[in-house]
KOLMI-386550 format. One record per residue (C-alpha): residue in one letter; x, y, z. Coordinates in nm, 2 decimals. Last residue first. Layout:
! residues N
<node residu="A" east="X" north="Y" up="Z"/>
...
***
This chain:
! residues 79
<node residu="X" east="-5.39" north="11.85" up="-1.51"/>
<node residu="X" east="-5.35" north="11.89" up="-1.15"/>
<node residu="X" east="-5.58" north="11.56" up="-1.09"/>
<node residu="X" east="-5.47" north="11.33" up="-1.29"/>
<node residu="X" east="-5.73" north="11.06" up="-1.37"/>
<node residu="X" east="-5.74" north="10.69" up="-1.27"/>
<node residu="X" east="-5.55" north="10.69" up="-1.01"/>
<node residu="X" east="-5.83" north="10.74" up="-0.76"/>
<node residu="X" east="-5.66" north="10.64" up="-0.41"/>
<node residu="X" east="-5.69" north="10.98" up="-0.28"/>
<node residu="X" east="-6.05" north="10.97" up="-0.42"/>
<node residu="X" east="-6.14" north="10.60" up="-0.24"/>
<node residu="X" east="-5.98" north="10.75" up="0.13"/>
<node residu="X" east="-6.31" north="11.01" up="0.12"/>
<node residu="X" east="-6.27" north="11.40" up="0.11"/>
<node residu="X" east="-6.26" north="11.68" up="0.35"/>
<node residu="X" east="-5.91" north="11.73" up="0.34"/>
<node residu="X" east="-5.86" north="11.69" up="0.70"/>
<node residu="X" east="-6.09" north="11.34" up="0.71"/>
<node residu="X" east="-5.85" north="11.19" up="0.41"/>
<node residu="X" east="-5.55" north="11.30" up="0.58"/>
<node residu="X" east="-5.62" north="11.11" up="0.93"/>
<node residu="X" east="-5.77" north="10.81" up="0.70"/>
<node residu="X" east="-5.46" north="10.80" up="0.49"/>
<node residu="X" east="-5.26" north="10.82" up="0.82"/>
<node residu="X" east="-5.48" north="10.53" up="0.98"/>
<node residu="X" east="-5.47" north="10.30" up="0.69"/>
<node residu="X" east="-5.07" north="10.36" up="0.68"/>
<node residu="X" east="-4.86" north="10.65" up="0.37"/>
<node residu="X" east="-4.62" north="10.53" up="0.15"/>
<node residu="X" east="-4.31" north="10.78" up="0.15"/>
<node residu="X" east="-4.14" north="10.92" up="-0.15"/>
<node residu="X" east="-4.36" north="11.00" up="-0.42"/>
<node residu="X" east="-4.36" north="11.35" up="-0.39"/>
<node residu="X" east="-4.65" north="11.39" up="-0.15"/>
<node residu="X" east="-4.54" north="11.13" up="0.05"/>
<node residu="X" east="-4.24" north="11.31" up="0.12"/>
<node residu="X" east="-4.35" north="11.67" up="0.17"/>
<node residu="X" east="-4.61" north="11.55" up="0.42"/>
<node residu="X" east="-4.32" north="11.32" up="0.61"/>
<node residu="X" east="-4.10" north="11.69" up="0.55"/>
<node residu="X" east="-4.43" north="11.85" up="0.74"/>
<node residu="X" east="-4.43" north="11.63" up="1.06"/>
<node residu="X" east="-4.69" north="11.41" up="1.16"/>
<node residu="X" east="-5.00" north="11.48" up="1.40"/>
<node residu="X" east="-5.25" north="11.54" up="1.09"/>
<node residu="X" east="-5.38" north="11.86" up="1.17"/>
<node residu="X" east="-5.01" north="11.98" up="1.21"/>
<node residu="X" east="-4.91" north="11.80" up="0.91"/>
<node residu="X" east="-5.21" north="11.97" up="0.70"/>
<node residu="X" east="-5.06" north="12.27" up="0.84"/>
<node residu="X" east="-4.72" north="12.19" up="0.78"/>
<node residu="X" east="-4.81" north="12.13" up="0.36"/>
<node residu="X" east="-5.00" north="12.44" up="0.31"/>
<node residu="X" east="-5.37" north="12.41" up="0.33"/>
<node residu="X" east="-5.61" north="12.61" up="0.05"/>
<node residu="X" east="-5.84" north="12.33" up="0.08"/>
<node residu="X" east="-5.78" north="12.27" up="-0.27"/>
<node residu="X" east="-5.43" north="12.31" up="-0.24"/>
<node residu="X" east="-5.48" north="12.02" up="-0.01"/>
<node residu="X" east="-5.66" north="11.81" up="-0.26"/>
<node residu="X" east="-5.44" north="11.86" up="-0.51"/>
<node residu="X" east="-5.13" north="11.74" up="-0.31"/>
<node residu="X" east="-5.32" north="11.45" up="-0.18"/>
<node residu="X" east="-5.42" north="11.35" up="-0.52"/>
<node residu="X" east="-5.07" north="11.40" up="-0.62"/>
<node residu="X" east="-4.89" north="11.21" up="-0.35"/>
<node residu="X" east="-5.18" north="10.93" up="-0.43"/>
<node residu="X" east="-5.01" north="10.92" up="-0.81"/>
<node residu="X" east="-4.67" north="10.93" up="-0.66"/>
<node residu="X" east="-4.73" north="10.65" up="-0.45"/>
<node residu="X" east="-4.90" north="10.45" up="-0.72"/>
<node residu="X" east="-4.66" north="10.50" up="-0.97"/>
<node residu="X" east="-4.38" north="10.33" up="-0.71"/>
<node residu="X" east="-4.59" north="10.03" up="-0.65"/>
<node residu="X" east="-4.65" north="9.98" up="-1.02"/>
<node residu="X" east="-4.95" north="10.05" up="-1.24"/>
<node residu="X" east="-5.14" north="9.76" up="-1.43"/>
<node residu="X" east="-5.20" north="9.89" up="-1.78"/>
***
């Protein structure tokens, strides 16, 4: 099944949101590393906000993981 637009933002705010919890990081200090404010954290994170290349990239490096498993929909992650 071929997800939508919308499913796929709140499927990467997920994967971001797992990942930072992970990393023990709450949402203004991934911000903070990110150089973007907190709400634009809490936003994408819920679905709200799409995210650029060089933001993804930004958050990707902070979380210590690669762009390709924030963008893994395949499998929930805080399941």
């Amino acid at each position: 099944m071929k997800l939508s637009l919308e499913e796929k933002r709140i499927l990467l705010g997920l994967n971001i949101t797992y990942y930072r919890r992970a990393k023990n990081l709450t949402q203004l200090q991934l911000a903070e590393q990110v150089s973007v404010s907190g709400n634009y954290i809490s936003q994408v994170e819920r679905g709200f906000k799409s995210v650029s290349l060089a933001t993804l990239a930004q958050i990707s490096e902070t979380l210590g993981v690669e762009e390709k498993d924030l963008l893994d929909f395949s499998r929930r992650k805080n399941e």
